[in-house]
N, CA, C and O of each residue as an XYZ file, in Angstrom:
572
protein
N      19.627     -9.362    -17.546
C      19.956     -9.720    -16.178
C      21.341    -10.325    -16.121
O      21.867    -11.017    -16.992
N      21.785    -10.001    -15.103
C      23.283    -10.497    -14.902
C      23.050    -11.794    -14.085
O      22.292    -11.887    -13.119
N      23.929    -12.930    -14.696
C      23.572    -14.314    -13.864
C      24.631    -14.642    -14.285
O      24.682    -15.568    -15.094
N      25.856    -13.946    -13.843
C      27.336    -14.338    -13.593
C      27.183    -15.587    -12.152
O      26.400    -15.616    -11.203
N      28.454    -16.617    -12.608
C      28.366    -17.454    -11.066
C      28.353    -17.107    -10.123
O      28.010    -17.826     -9.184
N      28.815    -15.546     -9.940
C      29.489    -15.372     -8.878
C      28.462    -14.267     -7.823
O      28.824    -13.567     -6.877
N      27.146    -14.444     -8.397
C      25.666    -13.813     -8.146
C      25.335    -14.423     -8.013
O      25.559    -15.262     -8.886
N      24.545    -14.831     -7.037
C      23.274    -15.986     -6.560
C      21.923    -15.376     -7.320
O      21.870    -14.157     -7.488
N      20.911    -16.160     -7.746
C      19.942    -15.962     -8.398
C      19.060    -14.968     -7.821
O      18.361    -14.221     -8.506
N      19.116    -14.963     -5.988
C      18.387    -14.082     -4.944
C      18.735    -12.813     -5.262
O      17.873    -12.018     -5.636
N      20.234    -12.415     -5.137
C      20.211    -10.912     -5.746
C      19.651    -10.482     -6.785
O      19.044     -9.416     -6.886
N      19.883    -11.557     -7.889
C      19.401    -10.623     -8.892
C      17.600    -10.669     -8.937
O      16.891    -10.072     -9.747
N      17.342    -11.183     -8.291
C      15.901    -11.149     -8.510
C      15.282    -10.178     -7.653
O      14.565     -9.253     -8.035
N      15.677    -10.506     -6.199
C      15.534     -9.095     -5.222
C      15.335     -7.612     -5.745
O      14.464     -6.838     -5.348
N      16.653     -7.262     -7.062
C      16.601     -5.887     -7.572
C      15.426     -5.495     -8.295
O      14.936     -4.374     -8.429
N      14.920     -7.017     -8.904
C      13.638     -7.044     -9.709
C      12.572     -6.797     -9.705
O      12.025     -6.297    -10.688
N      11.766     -7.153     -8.269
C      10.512     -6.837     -7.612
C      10.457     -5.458     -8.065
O      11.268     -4.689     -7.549
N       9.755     -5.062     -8.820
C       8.793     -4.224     -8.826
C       7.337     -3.950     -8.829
O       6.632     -4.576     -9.620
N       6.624     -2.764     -7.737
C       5.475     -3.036     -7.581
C       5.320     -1.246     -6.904
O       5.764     -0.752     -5.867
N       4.533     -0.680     -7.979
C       3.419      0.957     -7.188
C       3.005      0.907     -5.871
O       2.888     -0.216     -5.380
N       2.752      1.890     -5.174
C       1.701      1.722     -4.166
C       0.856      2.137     -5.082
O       0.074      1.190     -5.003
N       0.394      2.834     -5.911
C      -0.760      3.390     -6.677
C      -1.238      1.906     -7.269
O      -2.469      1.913     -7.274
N      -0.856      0.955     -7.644
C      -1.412      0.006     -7.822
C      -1.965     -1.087     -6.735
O      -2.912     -1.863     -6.865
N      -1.079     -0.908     -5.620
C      -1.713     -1.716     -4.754
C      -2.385     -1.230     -4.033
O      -2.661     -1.907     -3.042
N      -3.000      0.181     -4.139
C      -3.989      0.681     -2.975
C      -5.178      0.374     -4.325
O      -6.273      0.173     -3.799
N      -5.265      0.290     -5.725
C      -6.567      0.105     -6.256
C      -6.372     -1.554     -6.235
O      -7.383     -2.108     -6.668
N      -5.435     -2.375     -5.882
C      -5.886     -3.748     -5.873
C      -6.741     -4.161     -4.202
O      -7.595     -5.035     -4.058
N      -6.185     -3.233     -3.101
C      -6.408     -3.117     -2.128
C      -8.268     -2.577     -2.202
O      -9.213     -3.200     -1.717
N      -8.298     -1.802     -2.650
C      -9.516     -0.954     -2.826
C     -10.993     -2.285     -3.557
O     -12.057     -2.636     -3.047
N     -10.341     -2.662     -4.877
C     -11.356     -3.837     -5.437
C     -11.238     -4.863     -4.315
O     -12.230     -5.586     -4.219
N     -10.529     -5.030     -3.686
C     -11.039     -6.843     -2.601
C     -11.997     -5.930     -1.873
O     -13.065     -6.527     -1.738
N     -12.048     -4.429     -1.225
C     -12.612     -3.924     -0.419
C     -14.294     -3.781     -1.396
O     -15.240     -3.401     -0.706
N     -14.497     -3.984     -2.423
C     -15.753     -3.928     -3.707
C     -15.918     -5.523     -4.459
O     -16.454     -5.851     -5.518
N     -15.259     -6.262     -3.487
C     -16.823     -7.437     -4.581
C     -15.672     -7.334     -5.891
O     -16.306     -7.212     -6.939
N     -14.141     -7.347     -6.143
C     -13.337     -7.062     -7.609
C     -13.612     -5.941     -8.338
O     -13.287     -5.918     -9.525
N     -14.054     -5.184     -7.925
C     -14.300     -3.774     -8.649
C     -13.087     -2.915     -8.028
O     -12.757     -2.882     -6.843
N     -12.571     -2.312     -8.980
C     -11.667     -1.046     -8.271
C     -13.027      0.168     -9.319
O     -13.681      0.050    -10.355
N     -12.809      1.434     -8.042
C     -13.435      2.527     -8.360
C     -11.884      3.458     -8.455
O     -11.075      3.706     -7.561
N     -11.880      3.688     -9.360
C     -10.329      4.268     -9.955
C     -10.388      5.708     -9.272
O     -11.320      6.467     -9.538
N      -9.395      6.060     -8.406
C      -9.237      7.195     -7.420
C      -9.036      8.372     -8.370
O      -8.378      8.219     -9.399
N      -9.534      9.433     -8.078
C      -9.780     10.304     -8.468
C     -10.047     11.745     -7.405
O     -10.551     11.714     -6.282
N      -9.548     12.950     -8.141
C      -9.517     13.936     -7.196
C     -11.046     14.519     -6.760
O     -11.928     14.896     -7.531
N     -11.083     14.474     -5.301
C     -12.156     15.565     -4.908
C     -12.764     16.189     -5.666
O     -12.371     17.244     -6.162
N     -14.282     15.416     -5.981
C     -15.430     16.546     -6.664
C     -15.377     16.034     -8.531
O     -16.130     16.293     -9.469
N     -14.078     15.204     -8.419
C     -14.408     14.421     -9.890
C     -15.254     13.457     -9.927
O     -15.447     13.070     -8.774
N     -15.618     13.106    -10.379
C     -16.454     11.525    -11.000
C     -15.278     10.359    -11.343
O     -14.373     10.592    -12.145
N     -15.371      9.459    -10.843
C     -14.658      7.962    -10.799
C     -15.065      6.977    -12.115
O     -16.203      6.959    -12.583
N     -14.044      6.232    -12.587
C     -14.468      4.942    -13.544
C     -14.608      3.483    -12.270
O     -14.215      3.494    -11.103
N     -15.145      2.601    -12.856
C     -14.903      1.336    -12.031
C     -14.537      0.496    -13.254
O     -14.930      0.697    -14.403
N     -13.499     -0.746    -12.716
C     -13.055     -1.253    -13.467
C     -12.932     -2.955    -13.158
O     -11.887     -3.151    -12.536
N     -13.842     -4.506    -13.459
C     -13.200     -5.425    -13.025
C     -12.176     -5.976    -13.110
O     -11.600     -6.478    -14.076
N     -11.759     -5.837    -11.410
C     -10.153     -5.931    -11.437
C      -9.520     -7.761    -11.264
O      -8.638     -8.437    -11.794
N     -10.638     -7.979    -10.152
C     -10.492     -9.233    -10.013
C     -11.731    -10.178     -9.795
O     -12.598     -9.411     -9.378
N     -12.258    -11.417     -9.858
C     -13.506    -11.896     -9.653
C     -13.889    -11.791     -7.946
O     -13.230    -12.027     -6.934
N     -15.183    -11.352     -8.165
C     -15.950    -11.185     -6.769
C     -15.556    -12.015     -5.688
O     -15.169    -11.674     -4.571
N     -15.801    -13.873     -6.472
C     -15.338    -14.823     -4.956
C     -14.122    -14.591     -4.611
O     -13.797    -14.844     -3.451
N     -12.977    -13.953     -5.710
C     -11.572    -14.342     -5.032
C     -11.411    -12.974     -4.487
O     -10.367    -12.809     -3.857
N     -12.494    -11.584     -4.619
C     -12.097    -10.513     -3.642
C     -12.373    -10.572     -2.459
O     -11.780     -9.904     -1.613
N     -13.725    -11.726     -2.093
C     -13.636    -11.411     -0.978
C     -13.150    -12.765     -0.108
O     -13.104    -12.533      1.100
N     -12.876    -13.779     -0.390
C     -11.338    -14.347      0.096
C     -10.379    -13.751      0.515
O     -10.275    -13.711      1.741
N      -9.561    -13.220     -0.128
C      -8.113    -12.624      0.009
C      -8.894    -11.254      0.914
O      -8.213    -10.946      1.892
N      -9.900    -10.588      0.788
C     -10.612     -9.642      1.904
C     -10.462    -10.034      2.904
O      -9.785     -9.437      3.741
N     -11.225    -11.494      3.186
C     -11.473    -12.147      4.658
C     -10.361    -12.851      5.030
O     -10.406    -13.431      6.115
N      -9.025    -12.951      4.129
C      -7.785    -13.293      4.779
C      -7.216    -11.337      5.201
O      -6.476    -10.918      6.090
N      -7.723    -10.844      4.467
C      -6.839     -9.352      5.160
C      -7.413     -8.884      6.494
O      -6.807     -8.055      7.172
N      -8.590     -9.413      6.877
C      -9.409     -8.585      7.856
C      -8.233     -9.479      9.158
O      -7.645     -8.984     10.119
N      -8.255    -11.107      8.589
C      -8.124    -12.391      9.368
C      -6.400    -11.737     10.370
O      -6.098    -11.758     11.563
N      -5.669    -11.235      9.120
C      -4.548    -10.473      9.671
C      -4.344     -9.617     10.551
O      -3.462     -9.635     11.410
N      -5.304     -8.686     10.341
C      -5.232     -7.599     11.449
C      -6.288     -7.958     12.925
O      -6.297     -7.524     14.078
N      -6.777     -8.558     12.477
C      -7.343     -9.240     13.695
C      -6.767    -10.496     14.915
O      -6.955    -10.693     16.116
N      -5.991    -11.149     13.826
C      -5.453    -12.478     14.621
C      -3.802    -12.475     14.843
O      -3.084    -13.163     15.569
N      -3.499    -11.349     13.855
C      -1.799    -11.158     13.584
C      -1.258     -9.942     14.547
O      -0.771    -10.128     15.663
N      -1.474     -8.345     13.758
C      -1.253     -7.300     14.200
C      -1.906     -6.484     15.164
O      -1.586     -5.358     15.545
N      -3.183     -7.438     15.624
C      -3.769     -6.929     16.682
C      -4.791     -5.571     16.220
O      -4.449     -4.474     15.779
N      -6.033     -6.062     16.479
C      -7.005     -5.083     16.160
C      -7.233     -3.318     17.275
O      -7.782     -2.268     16.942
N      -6.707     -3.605     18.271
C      -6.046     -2.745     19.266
C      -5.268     -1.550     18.537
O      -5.351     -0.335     18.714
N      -4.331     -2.456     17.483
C      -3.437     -1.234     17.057
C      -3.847     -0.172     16.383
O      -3.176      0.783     15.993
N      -5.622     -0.498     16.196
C      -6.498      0.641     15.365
C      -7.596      0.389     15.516
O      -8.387     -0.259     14.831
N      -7.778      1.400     17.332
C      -8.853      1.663     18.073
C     -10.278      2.483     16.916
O     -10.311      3.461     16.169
N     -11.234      1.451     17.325
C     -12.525      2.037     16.344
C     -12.294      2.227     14.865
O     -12.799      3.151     14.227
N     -11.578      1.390     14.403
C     -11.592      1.320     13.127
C     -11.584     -0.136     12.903
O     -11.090     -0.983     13.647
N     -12.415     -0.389     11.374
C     -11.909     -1.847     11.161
C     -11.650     -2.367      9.917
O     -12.477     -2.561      9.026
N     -10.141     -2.645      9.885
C      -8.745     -2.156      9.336
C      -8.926     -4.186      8.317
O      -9.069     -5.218      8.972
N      -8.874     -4.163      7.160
C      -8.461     -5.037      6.122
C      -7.212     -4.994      5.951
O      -7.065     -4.270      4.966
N      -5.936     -5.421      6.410
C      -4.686     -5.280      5.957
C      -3.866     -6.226      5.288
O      -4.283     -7.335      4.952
N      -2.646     -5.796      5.073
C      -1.669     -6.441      4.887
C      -0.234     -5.840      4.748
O       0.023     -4.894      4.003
N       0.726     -6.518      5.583
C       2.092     -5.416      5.526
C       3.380     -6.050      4.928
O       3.173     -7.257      5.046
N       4.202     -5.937      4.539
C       5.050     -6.096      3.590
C       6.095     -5.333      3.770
O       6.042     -4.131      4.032
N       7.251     -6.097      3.619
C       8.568     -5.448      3.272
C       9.521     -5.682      2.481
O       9.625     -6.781      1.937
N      10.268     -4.829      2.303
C      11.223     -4.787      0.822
C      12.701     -4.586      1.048
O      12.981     -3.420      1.329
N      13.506     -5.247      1.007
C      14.494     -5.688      1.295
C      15.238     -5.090     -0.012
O      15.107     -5.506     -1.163
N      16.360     -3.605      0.600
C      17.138     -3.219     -0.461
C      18.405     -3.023     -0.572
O      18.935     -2.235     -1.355
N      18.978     -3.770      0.251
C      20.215     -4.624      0.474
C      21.339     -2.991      0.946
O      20.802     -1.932      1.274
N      22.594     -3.136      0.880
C      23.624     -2.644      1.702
C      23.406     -1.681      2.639
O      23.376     -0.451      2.652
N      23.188     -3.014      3.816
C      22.746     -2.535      5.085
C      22.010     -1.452      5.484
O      21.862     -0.864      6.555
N      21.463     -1.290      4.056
C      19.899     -0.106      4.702
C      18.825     -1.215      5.441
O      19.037     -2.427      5.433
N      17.706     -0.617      6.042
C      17.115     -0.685      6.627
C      16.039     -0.993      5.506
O      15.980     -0.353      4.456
N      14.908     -2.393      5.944
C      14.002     -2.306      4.491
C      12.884     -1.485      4.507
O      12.418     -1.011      5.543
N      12.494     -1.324      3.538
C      11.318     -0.418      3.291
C       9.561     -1.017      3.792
O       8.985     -1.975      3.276
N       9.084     -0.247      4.763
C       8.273     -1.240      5.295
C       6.519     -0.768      4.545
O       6.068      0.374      4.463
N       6.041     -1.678      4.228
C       4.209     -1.766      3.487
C       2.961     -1.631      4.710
O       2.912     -1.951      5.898
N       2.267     -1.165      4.020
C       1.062     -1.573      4.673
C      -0.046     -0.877      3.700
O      -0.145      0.326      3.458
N      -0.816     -1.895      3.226
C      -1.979     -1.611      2.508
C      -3.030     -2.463      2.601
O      -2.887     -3.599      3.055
N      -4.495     -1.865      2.065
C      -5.731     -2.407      2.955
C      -6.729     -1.478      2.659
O      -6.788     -0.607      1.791
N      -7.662     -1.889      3.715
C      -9.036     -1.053      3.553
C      -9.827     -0.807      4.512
O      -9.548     -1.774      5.222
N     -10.515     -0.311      5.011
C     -11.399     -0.381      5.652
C     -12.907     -0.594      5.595
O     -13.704      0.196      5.088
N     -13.235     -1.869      6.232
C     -14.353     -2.186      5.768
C     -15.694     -0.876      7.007
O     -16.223     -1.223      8.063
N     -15.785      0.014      6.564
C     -16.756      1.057      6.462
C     -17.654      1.404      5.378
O     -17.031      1.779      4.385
N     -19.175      1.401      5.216
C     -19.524      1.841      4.385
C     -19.173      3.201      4.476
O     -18.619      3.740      3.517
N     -19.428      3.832      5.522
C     -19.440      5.792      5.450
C     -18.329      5.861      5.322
O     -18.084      7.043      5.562
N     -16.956      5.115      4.972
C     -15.653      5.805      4.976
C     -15.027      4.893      3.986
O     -13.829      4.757      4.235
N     -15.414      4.236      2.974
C     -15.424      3.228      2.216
C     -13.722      3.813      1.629
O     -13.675      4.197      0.461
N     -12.286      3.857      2.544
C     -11.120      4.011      2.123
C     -10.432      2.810      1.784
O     -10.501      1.709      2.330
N      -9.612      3.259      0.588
C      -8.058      1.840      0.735
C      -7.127      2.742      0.896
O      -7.269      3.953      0.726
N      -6.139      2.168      1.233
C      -5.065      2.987      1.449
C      -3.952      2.390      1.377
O      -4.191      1.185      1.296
N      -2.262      2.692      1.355
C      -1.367      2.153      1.282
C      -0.150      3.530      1.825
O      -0.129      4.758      1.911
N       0.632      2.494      2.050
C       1.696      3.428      2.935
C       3.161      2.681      2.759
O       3.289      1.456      2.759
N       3.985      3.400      2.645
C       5.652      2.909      2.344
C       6.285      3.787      2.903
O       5.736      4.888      2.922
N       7.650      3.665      3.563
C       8.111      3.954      5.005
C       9.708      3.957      4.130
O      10.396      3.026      4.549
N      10.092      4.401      3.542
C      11.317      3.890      2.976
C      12.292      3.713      4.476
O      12.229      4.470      5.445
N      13.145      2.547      4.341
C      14.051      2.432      5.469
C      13.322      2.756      6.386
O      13.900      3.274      7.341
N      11.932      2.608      6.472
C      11.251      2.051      7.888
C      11.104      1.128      8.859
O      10.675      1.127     10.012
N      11.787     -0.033      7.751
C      11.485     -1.553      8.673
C      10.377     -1.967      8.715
O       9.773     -1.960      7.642
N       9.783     -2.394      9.715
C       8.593     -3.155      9.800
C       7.862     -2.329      9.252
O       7.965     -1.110      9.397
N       6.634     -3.190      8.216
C       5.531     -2.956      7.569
C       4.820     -2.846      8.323
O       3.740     -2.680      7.757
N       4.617     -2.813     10.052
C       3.585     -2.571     10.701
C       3.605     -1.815     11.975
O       2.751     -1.118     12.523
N       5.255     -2.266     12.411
C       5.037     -0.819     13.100
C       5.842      0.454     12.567
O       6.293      1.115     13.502
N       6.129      0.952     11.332
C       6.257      1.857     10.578
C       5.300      2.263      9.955
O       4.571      3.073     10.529
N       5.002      1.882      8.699
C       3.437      2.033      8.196
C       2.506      1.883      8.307
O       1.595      2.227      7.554
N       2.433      1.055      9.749
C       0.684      0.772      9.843
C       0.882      1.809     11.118
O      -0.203      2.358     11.310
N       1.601      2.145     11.798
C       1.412      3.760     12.694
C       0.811      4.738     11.973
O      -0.273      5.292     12.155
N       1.536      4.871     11.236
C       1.091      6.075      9.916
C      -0.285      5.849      9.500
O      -1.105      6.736      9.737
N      -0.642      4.802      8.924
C      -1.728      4.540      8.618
C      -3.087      4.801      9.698
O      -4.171      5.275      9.360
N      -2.720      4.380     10.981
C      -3.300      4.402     11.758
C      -3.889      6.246     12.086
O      -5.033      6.628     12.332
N      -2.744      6.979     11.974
C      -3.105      8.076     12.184
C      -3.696      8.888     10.911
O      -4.478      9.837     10.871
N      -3.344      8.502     10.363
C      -4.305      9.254      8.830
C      -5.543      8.941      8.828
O      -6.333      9.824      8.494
N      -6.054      7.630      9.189
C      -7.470      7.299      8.703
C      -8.136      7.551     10.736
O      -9.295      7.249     11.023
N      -7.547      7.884     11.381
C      -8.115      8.242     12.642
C      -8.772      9.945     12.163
O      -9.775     10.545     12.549
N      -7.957     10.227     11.419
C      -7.963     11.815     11.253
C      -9.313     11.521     10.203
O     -10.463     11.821     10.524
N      -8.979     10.941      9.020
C     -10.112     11.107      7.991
C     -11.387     11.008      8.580
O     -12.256     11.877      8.494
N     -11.523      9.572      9.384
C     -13.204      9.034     10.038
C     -13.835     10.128     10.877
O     -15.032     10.132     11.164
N     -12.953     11.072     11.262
C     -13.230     11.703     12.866
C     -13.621     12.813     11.972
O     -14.044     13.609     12.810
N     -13.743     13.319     10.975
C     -14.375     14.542     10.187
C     -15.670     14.127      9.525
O     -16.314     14.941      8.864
C-alpha cells in the first residue's frame, strides 16, 4: 500500500474494499435460513448447505434487514412482496458516479430467494438496484 504523506489514509483504503456479490447474496441467503447458506446451484442440481453464521445473529441482522425496507425504503417500493434488504454504495472516485447495492431476501417460503444487484455508476443502492431488483423478483413470484 502506498501511504506517501501526500495520500490521506481514505484513498488508499477506499481502493481496498473488496467484496463479490456472489458472496453477499449467500451471506444474504443464510440470515434468510436460521445461518445456513444453501450454496446456489444450477436448475435441477442438488445444493450443499453450509454454517455460515450462528442462528441468533441470522436472524437479528434478518430483523434489522426486513426493519430497513419497511421503516427506511418504504415497503411500497415492492408491491406484494416482502423484501429483507439492504443497499449500499461504492464510491470509485474520479467523478464517476458510485456503484449502487442492493442485497437481501425475501422472506417467502414458496419463493425462498436472496438476491443481490450492482448498478455500476448507478448511484443510489436503492433507487438503481433495488428498481431492478424489484422487477426481477416481481417476474420470478408471478410464475
Amino acid at each position: 500500500r502506498d501511504r506517501s504523506p501526500s495520500r490521506g489514509l481514505g484513498d488508499v483504503y477506499k481502493r481496498q474494499d473488496l467484496v463479490c456479490p456472489y458472496a453477499m447474496m449467500r451471506l444474504a441467503g443464510a440470515y434468510a435460513n436460521g445461518g445456513t447458506v444453501v450454496e446456489p446451484s444450477l436448475l435441477g442440481q442438488s445444493s450443499k448447505t453450509t454454517q455460515l453464521v450462528l442462528a441468533d445473529t441470522a436472524q437479528k441482522i434478518a430483523s434489522m434487514m426486513n426493519y430497513n425496507v419497511v421503516y427506511h425504503y418504504g415497503q411500497n417500493r415492492f408491491p406484494g412482496l416482502n423484501i429483507s434488504a439492504k443497499t449500499g454504495t461504492a464510491e470509485v472516485g474520479d467523478g464517476k458516479a458510485a456503484h449502487g447495492w442492493f442485497v437481501g431476501f425475501l422472506n417467502d417460503e414458496e419463493h425462498p430467494y436472496a438476491f443481490v444487484c450492482l448498478v455500476e455508476n448507478g448511484g443510489s443502492g436503492l433507487g438503481a438496484a433495488g428498481s431492478v431488483i424489484n422487477t426481477v423478483l416481481q417476474a420470478a413470484v408471478a410464475k
